[in-house]
C-alpha positions in Angstrom: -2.0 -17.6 19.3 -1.2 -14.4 18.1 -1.6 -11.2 20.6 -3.6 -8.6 19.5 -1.9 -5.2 18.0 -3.2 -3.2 21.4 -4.6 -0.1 19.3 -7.5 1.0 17.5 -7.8 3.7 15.2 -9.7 7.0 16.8 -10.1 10.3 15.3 -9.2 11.5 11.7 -8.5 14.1 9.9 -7.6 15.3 6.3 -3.9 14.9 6.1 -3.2 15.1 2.2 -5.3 16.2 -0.5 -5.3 18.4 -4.1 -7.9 20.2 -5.5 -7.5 18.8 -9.5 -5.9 15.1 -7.8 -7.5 11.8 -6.6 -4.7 10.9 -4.2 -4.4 7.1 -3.3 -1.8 5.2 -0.9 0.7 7.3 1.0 3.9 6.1 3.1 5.1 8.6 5.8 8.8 9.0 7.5 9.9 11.3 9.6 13.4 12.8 8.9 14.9 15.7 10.8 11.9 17.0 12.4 9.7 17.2 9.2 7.1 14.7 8.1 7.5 13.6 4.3 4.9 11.8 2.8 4.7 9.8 -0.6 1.4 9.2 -2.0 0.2 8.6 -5.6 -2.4 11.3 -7.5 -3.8 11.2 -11.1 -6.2 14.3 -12.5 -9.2 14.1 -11.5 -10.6 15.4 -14.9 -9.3 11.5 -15.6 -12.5 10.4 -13.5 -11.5 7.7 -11.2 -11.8 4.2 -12.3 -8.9 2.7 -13.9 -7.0 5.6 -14.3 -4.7 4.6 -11.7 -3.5 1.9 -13.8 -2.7 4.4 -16.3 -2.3 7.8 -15.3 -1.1 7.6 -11.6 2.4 9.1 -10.7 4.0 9.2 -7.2 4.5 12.8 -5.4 6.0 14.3 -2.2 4.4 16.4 0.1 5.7 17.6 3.7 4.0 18.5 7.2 5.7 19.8 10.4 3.4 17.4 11.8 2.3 14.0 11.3 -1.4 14.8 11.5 -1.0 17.5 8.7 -2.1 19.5 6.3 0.8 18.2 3.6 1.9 20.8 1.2 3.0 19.0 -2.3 6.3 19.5 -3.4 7.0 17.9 -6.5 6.7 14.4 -8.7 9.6 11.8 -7.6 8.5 8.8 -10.3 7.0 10.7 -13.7 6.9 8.8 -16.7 10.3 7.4 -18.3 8.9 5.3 -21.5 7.6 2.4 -22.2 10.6 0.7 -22.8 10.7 -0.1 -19.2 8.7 -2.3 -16.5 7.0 1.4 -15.2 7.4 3.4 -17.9 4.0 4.7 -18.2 2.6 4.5 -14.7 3.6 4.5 -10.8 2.1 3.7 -7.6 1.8 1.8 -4.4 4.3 3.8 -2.2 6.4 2.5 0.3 9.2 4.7 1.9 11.9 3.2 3.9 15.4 4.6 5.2 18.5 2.4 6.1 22.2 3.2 6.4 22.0 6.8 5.3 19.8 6.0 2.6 16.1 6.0 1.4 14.3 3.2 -0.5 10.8 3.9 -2.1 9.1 1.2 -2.9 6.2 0.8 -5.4 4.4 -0.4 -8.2 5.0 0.3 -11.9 3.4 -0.1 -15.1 3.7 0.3 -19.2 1.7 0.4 -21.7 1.3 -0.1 -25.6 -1.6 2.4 -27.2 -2.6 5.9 -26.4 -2.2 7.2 -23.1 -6.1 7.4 -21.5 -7.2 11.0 -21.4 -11.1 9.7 -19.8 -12.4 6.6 -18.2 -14.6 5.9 -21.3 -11.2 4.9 -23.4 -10.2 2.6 -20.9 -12.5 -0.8 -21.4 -12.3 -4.1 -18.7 -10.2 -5.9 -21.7 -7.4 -3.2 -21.8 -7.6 -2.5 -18.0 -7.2 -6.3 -17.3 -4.2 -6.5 -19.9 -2.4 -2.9 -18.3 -3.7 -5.3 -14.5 -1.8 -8.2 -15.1 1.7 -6.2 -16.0 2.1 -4.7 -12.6 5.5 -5.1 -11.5 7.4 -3.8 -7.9 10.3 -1.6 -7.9 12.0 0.5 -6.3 13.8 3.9 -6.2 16.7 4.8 -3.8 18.3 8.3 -3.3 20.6 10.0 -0.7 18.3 13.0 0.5 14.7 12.2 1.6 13.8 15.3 -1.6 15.9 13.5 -3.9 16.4 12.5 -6.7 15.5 9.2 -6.3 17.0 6.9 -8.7 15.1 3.9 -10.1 16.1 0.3 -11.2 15.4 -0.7 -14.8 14.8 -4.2 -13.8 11.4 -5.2 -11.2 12.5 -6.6 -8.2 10.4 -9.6 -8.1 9.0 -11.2 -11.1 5.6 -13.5 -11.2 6.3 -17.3 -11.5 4.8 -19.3 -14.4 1.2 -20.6 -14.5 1.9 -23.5 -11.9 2.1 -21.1 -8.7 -0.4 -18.7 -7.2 1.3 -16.1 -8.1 1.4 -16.2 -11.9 -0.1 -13.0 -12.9 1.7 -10.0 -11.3 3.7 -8.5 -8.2 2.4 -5.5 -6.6 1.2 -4.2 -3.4 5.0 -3.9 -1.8 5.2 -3.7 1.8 8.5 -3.9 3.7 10.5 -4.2 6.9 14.3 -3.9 6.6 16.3 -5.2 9.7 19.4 -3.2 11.3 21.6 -6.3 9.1 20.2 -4.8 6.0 18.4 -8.0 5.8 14.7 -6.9 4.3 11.5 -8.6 3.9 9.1 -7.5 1.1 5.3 -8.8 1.4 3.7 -8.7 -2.3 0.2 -9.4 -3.8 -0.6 -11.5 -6.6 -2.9 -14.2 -7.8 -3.5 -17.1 -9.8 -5.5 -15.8 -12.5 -8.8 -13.4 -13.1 -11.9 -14.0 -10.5 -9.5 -15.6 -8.1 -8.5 -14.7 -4.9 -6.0 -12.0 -4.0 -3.0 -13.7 -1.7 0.2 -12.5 -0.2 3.5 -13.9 -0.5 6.8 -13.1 1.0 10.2 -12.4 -0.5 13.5 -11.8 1.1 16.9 -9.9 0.1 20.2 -9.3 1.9 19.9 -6.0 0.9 17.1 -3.4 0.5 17.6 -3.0 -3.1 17.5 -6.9 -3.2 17.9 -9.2 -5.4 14.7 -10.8 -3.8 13.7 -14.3 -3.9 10.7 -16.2 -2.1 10.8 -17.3 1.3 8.3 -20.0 0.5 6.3 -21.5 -2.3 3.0 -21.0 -1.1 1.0 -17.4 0.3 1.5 -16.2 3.8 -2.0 -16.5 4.8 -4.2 -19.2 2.6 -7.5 -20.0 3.1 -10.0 -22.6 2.3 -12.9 -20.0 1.2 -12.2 -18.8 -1.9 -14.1 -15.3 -1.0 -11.4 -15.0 1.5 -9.4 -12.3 -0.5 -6.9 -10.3 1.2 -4.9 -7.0 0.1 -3.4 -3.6 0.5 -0.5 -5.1 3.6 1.6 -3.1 6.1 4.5 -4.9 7.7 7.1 -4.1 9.9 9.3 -6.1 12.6 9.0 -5.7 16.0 12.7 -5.8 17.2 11.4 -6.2 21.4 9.6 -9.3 20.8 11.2 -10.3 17.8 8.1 -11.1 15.4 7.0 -9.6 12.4 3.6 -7.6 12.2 1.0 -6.6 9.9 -1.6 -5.0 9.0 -3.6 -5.7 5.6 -7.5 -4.9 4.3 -10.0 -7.3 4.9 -11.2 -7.6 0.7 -13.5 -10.6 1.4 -16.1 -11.3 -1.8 -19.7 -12.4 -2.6 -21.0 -11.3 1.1 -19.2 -13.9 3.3 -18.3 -12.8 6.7 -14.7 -12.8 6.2 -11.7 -11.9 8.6 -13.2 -8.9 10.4 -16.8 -9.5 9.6 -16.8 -6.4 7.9 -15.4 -5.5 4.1 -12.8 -2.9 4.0 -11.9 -3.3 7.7 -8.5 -3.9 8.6 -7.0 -6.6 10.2 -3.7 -7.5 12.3 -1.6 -10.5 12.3 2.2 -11.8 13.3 4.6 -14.3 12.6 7.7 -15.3 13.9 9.5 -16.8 10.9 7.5 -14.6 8.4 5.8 -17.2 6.6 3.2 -18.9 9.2 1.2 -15.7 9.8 -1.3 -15.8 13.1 -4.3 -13.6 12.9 -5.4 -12.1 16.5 -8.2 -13.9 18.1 -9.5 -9.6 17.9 -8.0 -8.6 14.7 -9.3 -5.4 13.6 -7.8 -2.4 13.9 -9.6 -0.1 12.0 -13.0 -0.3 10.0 -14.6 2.0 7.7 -16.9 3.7 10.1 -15.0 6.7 11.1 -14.5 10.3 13.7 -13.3 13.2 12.3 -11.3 15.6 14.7 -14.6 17.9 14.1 -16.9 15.1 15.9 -18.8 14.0 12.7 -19.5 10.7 11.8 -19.5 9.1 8.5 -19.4 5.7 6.7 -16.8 5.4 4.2 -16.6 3.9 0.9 -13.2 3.0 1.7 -10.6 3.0 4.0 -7.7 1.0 2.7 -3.5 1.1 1.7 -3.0 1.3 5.2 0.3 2.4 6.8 1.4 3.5 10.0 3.8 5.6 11.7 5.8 5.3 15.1 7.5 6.7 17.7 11.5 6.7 18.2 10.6 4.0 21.0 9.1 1.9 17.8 5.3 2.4 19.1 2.6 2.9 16.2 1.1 6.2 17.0 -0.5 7.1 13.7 -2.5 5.1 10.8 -2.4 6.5 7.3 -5.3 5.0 4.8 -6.7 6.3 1.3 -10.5 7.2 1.3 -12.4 9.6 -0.2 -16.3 11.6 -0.5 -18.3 8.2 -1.0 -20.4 6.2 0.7 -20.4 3.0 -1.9 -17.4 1.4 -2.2 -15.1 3.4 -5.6 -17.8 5.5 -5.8 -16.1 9.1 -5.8 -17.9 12.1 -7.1 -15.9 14.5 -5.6 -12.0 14.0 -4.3 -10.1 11.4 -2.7 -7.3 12.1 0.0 -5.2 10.5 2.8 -6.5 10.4 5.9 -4.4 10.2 9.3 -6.3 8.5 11.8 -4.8 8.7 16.0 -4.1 5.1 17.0 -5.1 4.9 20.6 -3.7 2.4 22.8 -6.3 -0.3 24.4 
């Protein structure tokens, strides 16, 4: 039986957010006493919707703490063409260092037809098509403010039509071991309507090549309204399993992992491909304290990642949310949110 992760999510506050930008996902590291966080914006003159499938480009932004404010400082993955795999669109961060370097994951897209300047050009048909061409890649540089350098090729490609994972590859999370030796968790799915699953993939190296560690998802369940997305992993060298920490995304009103949609959940694994989830798996849920004392209900609370200590203990939670109180609902901004994670 798995153990439970031992912290809970307390107070929050606004640790990233522009004024003319929905901001979405983030990925924090700490390198020489500063805080650099990569997150991915669009305009908000865009409107929200499915803009982040077409519009969405990942930035840096710095804190002297963890907590924040973050002040941007400039666009690390702009558009490069549509001749390649994210040509027209980035997101999904995920920023890792190993051996002197730093390896931003993410997820890339392109595009034929004009580039959306308002949600009302962007139909389900042409959203689903942009959907299903989601790709991971990655970007490596020698200075945590660049430039990072990308690879023309995806890292993991979807399988043909007989797997679960048919459609795309997205969602990267990923724990790299002192070897170099790195695990990637990704999320895909059979085909539209069905549910979202994870998979892991493996390299001996952390700008791969990656192949699967197993033919089937990590965690599979019976109840097709059992969706789950948006992981966090890392490997916890003491007891020698992997951790993570993904969003609850169940469907149709079922009671899912956490009981609660949009919650997030923990789980481990010793090989990382049987995945346990705690007997008292959730972390965080969308009911939430500000540092200020007020109480809200959010829409969302979801990308999830965390932060730790030197002595490898997670200390701070980082999740995308925003001013609504129905699920993708903005009428106002969207930001990253750091939330305290206190120990039980």
């Amino acid at each position: 039986m798995a153990a439970n992760l031992g912290y809970k999510a307390g107070k929050a506050s606004v640790a990233f957010a522009m004024e003319d930008y929905y901001i979405w996902d983030s990925s924090v590291i700490l390198v020489d006493g500063i805080y650099h966080m990569f997150a991915s914006r669009w305009p908000k003159s865009l409107g929200f919707g499915s803009n982040w499938l077409f519009n969405s480009e990942i930035v840096h932004a710095t804190s002297p703490t963890p907590e924040g404010p973050y002040i941007f400082q400039n666009v690390v993955l702009p558009r490069r063409g549509r001749a390649y795999f994210d040509g027209m669109n980035t997101h999904n961060t995920c920023i890792k260092a190993w051996d002197g370097k730093f390896y931003l994951y993410y997820m890339g897209t392109s595009y034929s037809g004009e580039i959306p300047t308002h949600e009302s050009q962007i139909d389900s048909h042409r959203a689903l098509e942009v959907w299903n061409r989601k790709r991971i890649g990655v970007a490596v540089a020698d200075n945590i403010n660049g430039p990072f350098v990308r690879q023309d090729h995806p890292l993991l490609e979807p399988r043909d039509p007989s797997h679960w994972d048919c459609t795309v590859t997205t969602n990267p999370t990923v724990a790299i071991l002192p070897s170099g030796k790195t695990y990637m968790i990704y999320k895909s799915r059979s085909g539209v309507g069905m549910p979202l699953k994870l998979g892991m993939a493996v390299a001996d190296h952390p700008a791969g090549p990656f192949t699967r560690l197993s033919d089937d998802p990590i965690l599979d369940f019976k109840d097709d309204n059992a969706h789950v997305e948006d992981p966090y992993l890392w490997y916890d060298a003491s007891r020698k399993i992997f951790c993570m920490i993904a969003k609850d995304d169940v469907k149709n009103g079922a009671h899912g992992i956490t009981g609660e949609w949009g919650s997030g959940f923990y789980a481990e694994s010793q090989d990382g491909i049987s995945f346990t989830i705690a007997p008292d798996p959730t972390v965080y849920t969308r009911h939430v304290t500000w540092d200020n004392g007020r109480k809200t209900l959010q829409g969302n609370l979801e990308r999830p990642s965390v932060l730790f200590d030197e002595s490898g203990c997670p200390t701070h939670l980082f999740c995308a949310t925003g001013s609504a109180e129905i699920p993708y609902a903005f009428t106002d901004n969207t930001f990253v949110a750091c939330l305290k994670l206190q120990k039980e």
